[in-house]
C-alpha positions as CSV (number, residue, x, y, z in Angstrom):
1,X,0.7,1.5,-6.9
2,X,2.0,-1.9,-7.0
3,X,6.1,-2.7,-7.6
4,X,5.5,-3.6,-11.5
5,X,3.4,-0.2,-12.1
6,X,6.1,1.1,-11.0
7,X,8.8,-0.6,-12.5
8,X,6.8,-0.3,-16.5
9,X,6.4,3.8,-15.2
10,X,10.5,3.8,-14.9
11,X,11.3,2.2,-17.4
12,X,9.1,3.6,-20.0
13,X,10.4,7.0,-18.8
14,X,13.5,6.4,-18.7
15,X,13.5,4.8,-22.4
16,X,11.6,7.4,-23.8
17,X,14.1,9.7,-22.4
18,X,16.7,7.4,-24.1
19,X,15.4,7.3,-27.9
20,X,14.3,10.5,-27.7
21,X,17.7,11.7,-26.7
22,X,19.6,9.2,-29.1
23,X,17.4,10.1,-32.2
24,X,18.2,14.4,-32.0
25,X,21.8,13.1,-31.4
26,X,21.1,10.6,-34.6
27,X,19.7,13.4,-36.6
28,X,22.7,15.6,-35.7
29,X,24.9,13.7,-36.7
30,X,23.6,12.7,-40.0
31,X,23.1,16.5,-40.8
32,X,26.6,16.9,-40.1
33,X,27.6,14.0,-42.2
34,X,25.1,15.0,-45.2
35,X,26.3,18.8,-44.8
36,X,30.1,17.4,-44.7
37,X,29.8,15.6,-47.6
38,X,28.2,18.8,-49.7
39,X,30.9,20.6,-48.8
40,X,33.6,18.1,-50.2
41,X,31.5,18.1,-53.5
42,X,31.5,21.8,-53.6
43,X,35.2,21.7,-53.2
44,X,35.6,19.3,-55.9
45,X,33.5,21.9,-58.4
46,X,35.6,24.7,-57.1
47,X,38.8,23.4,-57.8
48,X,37.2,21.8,-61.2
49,X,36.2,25.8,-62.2
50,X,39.7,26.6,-61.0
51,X,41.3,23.7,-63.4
52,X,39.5,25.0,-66.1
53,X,40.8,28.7,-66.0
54,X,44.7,27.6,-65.1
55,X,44.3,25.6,-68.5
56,X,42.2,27.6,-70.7
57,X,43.4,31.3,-69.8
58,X,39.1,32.2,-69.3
59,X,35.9,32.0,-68.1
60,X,33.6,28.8,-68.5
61,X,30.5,30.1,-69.8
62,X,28.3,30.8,-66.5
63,X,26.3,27.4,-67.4
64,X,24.8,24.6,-64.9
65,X,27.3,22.6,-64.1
66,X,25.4,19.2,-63.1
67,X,22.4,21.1,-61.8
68,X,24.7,23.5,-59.7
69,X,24.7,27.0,-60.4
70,X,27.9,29.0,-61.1
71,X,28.5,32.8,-61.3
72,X,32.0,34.8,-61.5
73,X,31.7,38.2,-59.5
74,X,34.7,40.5,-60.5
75,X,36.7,42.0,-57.6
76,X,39.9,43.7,-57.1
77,X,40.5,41.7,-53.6
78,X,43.9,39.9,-54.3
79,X,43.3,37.1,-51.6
80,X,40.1,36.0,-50.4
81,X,39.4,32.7,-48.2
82,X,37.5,30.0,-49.3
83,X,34.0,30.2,-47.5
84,X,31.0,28.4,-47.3
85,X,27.3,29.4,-46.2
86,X,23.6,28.4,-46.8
87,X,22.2,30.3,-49.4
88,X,18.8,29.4,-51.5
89,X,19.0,27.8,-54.9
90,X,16.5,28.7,-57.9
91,X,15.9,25.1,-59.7
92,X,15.9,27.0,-63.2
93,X,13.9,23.6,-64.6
94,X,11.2,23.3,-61.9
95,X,11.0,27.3,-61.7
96,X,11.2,27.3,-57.6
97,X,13.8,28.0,-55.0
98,X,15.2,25.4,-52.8
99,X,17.3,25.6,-49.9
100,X,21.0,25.3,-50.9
101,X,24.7,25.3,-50.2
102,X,27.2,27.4,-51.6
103,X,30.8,28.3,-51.9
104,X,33.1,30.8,-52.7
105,X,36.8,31.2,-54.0
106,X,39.1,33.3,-55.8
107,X,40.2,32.6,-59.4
108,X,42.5,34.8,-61.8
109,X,41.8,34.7,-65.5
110,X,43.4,36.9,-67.8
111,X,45.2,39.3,-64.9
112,X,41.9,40.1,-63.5
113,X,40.6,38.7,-60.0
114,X,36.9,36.6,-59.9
115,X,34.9,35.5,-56.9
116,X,33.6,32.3,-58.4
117,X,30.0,31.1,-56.2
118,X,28.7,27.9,-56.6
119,X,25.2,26.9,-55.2
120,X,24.1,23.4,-54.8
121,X,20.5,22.2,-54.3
122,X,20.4,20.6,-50.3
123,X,16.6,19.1,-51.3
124,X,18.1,15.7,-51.8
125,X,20.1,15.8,-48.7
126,X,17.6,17.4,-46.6
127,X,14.9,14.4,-48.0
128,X,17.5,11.7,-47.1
129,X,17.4,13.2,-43.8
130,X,13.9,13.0,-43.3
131,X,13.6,9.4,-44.4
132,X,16.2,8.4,-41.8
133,X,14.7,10.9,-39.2
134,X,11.4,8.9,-39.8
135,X,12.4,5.5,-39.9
136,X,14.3,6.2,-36.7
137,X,10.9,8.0,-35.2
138,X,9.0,4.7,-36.4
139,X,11.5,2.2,-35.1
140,X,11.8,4.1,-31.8
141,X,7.9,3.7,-31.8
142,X,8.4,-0.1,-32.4
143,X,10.1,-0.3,-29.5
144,X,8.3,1.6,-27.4
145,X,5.4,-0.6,-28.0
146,X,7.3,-3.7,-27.7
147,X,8.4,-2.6,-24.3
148,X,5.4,-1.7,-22.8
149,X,3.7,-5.7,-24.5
150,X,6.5,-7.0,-22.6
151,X,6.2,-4.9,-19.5
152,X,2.8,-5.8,-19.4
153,X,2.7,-9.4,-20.3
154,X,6.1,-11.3,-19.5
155,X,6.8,-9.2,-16.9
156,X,3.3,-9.5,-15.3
157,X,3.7,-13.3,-16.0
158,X,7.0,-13.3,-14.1
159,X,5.7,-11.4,-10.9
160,X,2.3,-13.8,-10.7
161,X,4.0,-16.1,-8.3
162,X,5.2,-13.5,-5.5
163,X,1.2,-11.7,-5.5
164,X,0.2,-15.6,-5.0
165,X,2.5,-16.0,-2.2
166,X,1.2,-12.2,-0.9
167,X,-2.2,-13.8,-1.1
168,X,-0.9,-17.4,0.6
169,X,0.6,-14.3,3.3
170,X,-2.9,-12.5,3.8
171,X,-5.4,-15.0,4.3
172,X,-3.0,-17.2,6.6
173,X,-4.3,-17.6,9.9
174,X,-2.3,-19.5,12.5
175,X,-5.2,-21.4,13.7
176,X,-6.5,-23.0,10.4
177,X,-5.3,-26.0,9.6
178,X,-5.0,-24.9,5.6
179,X,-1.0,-24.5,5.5
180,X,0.7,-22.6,3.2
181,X,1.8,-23.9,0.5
182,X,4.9,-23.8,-1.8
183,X,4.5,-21.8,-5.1
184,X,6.2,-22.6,-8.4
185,X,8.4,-19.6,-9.8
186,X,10.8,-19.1,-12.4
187,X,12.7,-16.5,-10.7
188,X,14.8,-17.8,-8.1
189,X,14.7,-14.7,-5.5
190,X,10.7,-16.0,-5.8
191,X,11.7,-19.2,-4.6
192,X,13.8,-18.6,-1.8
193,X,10.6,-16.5,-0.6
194,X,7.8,-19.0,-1.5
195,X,10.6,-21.4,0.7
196,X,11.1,-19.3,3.3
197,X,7.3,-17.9,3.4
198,X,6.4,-21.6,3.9
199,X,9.3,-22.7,6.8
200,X,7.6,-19.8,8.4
201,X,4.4,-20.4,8.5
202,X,4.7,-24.1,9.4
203,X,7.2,-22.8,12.5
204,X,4.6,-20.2,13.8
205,X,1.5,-22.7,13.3
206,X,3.7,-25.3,14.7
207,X,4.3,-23.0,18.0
208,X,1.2,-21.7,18.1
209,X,-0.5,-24.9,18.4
210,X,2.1,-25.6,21.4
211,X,1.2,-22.6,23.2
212,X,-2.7,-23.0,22.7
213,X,-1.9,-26.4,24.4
214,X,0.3,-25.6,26.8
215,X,-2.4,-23.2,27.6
216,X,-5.5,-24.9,27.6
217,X,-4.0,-28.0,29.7
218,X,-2.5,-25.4,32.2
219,X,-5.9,-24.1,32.8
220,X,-7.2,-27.5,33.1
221,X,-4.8,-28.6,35.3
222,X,-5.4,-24.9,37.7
223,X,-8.9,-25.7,37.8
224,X,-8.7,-28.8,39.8
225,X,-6.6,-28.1,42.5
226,X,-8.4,-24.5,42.6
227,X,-12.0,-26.9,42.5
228,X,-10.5,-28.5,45.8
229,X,-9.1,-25.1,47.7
230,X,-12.9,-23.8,47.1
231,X,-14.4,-26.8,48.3
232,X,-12.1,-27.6,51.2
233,X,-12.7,-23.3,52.1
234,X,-16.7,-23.8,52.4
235,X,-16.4,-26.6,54.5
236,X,-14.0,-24.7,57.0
237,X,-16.4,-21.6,56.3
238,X,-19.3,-23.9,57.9
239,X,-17.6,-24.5,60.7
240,X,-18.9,-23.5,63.8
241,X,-16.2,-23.9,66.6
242,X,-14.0,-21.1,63.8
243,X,-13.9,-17.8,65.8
244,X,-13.8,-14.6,64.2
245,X,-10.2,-13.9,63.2
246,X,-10.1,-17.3,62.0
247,X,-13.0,-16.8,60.0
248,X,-12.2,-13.4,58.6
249,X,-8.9,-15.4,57.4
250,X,-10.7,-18.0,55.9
251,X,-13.0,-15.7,53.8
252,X,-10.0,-13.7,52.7
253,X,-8.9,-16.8,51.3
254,X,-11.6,-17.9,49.4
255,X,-12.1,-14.8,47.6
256,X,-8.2,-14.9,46.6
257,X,-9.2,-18.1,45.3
258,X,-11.9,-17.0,43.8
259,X,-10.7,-14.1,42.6
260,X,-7.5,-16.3,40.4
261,X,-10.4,-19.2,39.1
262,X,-12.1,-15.7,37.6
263,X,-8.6,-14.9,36.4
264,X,-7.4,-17.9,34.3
265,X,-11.1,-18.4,32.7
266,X,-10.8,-14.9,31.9
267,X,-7.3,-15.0,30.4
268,X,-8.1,-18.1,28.9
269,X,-11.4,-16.3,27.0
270,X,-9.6,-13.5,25.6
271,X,-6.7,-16.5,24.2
272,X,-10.1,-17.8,22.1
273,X,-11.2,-14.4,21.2
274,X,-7.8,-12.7,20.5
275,X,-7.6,-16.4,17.9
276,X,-11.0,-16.5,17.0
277,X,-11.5,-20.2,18.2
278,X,-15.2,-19.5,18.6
279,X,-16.4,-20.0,14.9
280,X,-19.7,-20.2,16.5
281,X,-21.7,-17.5,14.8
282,X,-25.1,-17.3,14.5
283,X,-28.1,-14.9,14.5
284,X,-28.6,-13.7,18.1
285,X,-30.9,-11.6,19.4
286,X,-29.4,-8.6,21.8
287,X,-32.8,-7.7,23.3
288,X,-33.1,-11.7,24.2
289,X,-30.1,-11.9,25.8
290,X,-30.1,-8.4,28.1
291,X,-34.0,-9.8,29.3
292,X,-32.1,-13.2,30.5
293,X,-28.7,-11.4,31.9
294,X,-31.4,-8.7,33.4
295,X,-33.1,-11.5,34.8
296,X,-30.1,-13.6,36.6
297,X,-28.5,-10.2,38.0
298,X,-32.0,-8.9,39.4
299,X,-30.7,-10.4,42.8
300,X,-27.4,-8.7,42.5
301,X,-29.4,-5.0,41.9
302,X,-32.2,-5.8,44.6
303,X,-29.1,-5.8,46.7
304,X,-27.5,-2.6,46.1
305,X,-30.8,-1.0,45.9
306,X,-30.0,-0.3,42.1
307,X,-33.1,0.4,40.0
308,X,-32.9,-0.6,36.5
309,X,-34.5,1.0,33.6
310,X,-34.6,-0.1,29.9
311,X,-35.7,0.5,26.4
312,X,-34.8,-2.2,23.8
313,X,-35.3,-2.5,19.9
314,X,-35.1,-5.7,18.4
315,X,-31.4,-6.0,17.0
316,X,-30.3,-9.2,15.7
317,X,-26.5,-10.0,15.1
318,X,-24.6,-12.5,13.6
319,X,-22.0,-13.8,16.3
320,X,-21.0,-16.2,18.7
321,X,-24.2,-16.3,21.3
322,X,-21.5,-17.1,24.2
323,X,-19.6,-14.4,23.4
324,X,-22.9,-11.8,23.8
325,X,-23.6,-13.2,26.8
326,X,-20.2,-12.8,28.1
327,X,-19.9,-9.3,26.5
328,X,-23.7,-8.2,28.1
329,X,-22.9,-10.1,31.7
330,X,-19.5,-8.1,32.1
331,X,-21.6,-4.9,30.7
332,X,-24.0,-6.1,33.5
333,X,-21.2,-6.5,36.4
334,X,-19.5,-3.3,35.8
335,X,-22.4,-1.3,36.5
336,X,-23.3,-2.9,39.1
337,X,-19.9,-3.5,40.6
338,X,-19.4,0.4,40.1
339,X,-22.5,1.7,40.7
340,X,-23.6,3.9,44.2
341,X,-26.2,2.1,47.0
342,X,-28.7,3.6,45.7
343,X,-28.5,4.0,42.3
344,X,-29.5,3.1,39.0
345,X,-28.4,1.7,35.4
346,X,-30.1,3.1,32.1
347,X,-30.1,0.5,29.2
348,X,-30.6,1.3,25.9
349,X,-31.0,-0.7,22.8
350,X,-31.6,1.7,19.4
351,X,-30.9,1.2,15.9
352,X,-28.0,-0.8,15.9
353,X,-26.2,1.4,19.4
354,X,-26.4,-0.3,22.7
355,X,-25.4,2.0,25.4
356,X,-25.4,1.0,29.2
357,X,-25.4,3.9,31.7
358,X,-24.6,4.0,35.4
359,X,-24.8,6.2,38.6
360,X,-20.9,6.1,40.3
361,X,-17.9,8.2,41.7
362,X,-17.6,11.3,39.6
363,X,-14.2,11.3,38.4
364,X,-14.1,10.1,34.8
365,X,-12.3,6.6,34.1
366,X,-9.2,7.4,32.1
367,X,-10.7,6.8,28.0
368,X,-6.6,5.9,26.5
369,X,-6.3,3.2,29.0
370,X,-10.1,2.0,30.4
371,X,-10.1,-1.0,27.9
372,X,-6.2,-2.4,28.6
373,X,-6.1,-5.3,30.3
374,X,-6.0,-5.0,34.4
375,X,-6.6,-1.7,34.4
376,X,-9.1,-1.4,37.6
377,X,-10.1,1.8,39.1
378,X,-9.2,2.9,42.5
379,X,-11.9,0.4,44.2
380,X,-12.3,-2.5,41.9
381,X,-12.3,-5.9,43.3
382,X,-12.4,-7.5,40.2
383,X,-9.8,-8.8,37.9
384,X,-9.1,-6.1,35.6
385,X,-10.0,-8.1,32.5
386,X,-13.8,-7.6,32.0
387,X,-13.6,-4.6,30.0
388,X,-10.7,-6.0,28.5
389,X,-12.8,-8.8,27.3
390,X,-15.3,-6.4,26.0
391,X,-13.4,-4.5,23.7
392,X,-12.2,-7.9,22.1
393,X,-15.2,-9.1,21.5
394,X,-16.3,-5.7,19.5
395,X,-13.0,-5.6,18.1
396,X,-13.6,-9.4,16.7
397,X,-17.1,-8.5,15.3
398,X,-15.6,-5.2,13.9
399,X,-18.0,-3.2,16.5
400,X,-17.2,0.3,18.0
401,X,-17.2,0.4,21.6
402,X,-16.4,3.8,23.3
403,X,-16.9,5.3,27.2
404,X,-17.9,8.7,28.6
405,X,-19.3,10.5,31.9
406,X,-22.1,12.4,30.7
407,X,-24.2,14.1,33.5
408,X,-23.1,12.3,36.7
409,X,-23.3,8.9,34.5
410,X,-20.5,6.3,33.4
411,X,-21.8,5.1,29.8
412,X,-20.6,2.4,27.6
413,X,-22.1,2.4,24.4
414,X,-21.6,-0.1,21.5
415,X,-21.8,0.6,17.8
416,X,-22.7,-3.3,15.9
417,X,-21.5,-3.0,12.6
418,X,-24.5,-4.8,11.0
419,X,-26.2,-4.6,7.6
C-alpha cells in the first residue's frame, strides 16, 4: 500500500473517530441544555401556582395553563422537596401522549397541604434536538466527503512529483547516458530530494564511467606487456641448447602468464556482463552454437579419450551471440577440464532446459558456493571465474542455472526463460 493510501486510511479514521465522537458529545450537551432550560420554565409555573394561592387563599381551577397540565394531590406531608422526573404528557387537543417533564412542590391553601404536579410537553424540545442532531450528522457527512476529494485529489496532486522521482530512481542505470533529471515540486522536502536524487546520480554515473575506464585501459595496457612475455616465452620454449630444468622453468612460466591473460579477459567480461555493456541481442540459435563449440573442442576430447554424446532441439533465444558462445565454451571446458581419461559428456538440449553432464571425481561440488567467483575445486587449473561467468550470464537473461551429481555424473543444467 503506497504512503498516501495510507495517509487518506489515517486520516479518514481518525476523523471519523473525531465527529463521531464530537457529535454524541454535541447531542449531550444540547439535551442537557434543552432539559435545563424545561426545568427553569417549570420552576417559573411552580412558583406562578404558588403566587396564586399566597394571594388568593385557593386553588386555581385545575386548567391548562399554556398547554401544561396542572393537578393538586392533597397530602398531609408538611415538607416535601421540590423534584423533578420524566413523566408522559396526554396532549388533551391532539388526543395522544407525548413524552414530558414534570414537577412537583408543596403548596398550602386554606390550612390544608397540596402536592401541585405540573407536566410539560418535551416534543418541541426533543424535535429541536433532532434538527440539530441532523444537521450536525449532515455537516459531519460534508466533511467527510470533502476530506476524502481532497485526500484523493490535492493530496494525490502534491505527491506526483516524489513517484516521478521514484520512477527517475528505478529505471536509472549508471551506464545510460539518459541522466536524471530535476523534477518540479511544490513541496520543498520534494525538492531537496529531486536535488539530492539528481547530485547522486550525476556522482555515481560520473564514477562509474571513471572506473569502466580505468578498467578497460588497465586491461589494455596488461595485454601488451603480457602479448610480449608470451612471445618472448615461445621463443625461449624453442630453444634447443635449454636443458630440462631450464625448460620445465620456462613452461611454468608461460602458463602463469597464461593463466593471468585468461584472468583479466575474464574479469574484464563479467565488468560488461555485471553492466550489461553488451546490448547486442539477437535471435540465436543454441543447437547452432553447441555443433560449432562441439566442433572446435573435438581435439581437446580426442585427447582425453572423452566420448561425447548429444541430443539437441532447436531452441532459439534472444541474447547476445558472444555471450552464448562464451556461456556454451566455459560449459564445454568444465567438462572437459573435470572429466576422467576415459570418460564422457552427455548434452542435452529439450524444450527450453539445456543440461550438460559429465563423468568426474565423486564428491559433489559444494551447490551454496560452486557459482562464486574463484571458487576452484581441489584440482582446477583454471581461473576460478568460468562458472562465475556462467551464472552472470543466466542471471542477465533472467535464466535459471542449477548443479547436481546424479548417478556418478556432475550436471549443469540451464532453464532459458523464453516465451
Amino acid at each position: 500500500m503506497k504512503l498516501a493510501a495510507h495517509y487518506n486510511r489515517a486520516s479518514i479514521i481518525i476523523s471519523v473517530s473525531v465527529l463521531l465522537a464530537s457529535a454524541v458529545v454535541y447531542y449531550l450537551v444540547i439535551n442537557h441544555i434543552a432539559r435545563q432550560q424545561l426545568d427553569n420554565d417549570l420552576v417559573e409555573e411552580l412558583e406562578e401556582v404558588i403566587t396564586y394561592v399566597n394571594q388568593n387563599h385557593h386553588l386555581p381551577r385545575s386548567v391548562d395553563f399554556d398547554e401544561d397540565v396542572t393537578i393538586f394531590t392533597k397530602t398531609n406531608e408538611e415538607s416535601f422537596a421540590t423534584v423533578f422526573f420524566d413523566t408522559p404528557y396526554h396532549n388533551s387537543k391532539e388526543i395522544k401522549s407525548e413524552e414530558g417533564r414534570a414537577i412537583a412542590g408543596l403548596v398550602k391553601a386554606n390550612g390544608q397541604n397540596y402536592i401541585v404536579t405540573i407536566v410539560e410537553s418535551r416534543e418541541e424540545t426533543e424535535y429541536l434536538i433532532q434538527i440539530i442532531t441532523g444537521v450536525t450528522l449532515i455537516l459531519t457527512a460534508v466533511l467527510l466527503g470533502v476530506l476524502i476529494v481532497t485526500n484523493r485529489f490535492v493530496l494525490n496532486g502534491l505527491w506526483r512529483p516524489f513517484y516521478s522521482i521514484v520512477e527517475q530512481v528505478k529505471w536509472f542505470d549508471v551506464a545510460d547516458k539518459h541522466k536524471v533529471v530535476p523534477v518540479e515540486a511544490r513541496a520543498d522536502e520534494f525538492k531537496d530530494l529531486s536535488d539530492a536524487i539528481v547530485k547522486m546520480s550525476a556522482r555515481v554515473s560520473g564514477e562509474y564511467q571513471g572506473l569502466k575506464a580505468f578498467t578497460e585501459n588497465a586491461s589494455h595496457e596488461m595485454m601488451t606487456p603480457l602479448a610480449i612475455i608470451t612471445s618472448k616465452l615461445d621463443m625461449l620454449i624453442q630453444d634447443e641448447t635449454l636443458n630440462p630444468g631450464q625448460f620445465n622453468q620456462i613452461s611454468d612460466i608461460y602458463s602463469a602468464a597464461s593463466r593471468l591473460s585468461r584472468l583479466n579477459q575474464s574479469l574484464l567480461l563479467l565488468m560488461k556482463i555485471d553492466n550489461n555493456l553488451l546490448k547486442d541481442a539477437e535471435k540465436v540459435s543454441l543447437r547452432t552454437v553447441i555443433l560449432e563449440k562441439a566442433h572446435q573442442f573435438n581435439e581437446m576430447m580426442q585427447n582425453k579419450n572423452i566420448e561425447l554424446e548429444y541430443k539437441l532441439d532447436d531452441l532459439e533465444v534472444k541474447a547476445s551471440k558472444y555471450l552464448m558462445e562464451v556461456l556454451i565454451s566455459n560449459l564445454f571446458s568444465n567438462a572437459i577440464r573435470h572429466n576422467k581419461n576415459p570418460g564422457k559428456i552427455l548434452i542435452t538440449l529439450l524444450g527450453n532446459k539445456l543440461s550438460v553432464k559429465n563423468t568426474g571425481d565423486a564428491p559433489e561440488l559444494d551447490r551454496e558456493t560452486v557459482f562464486e567467483r574463484f571458487y576452484k575445486g581441489r584440482n582446477s587449473e583454471g581461473t576460478g571465474l568460468g562458472l562465475a561467468i556462467m551464472k552472470n550470464i543466466c542471471t542477465l537473461y533472467s535464466c535459471e542455472i542449477g548443479y547436481a551429481l546424479n548417478e556418478g555424473m556432475h550436471c549443469f543444467s540451464i532453464s532459458f526463460n523464453q516465451p
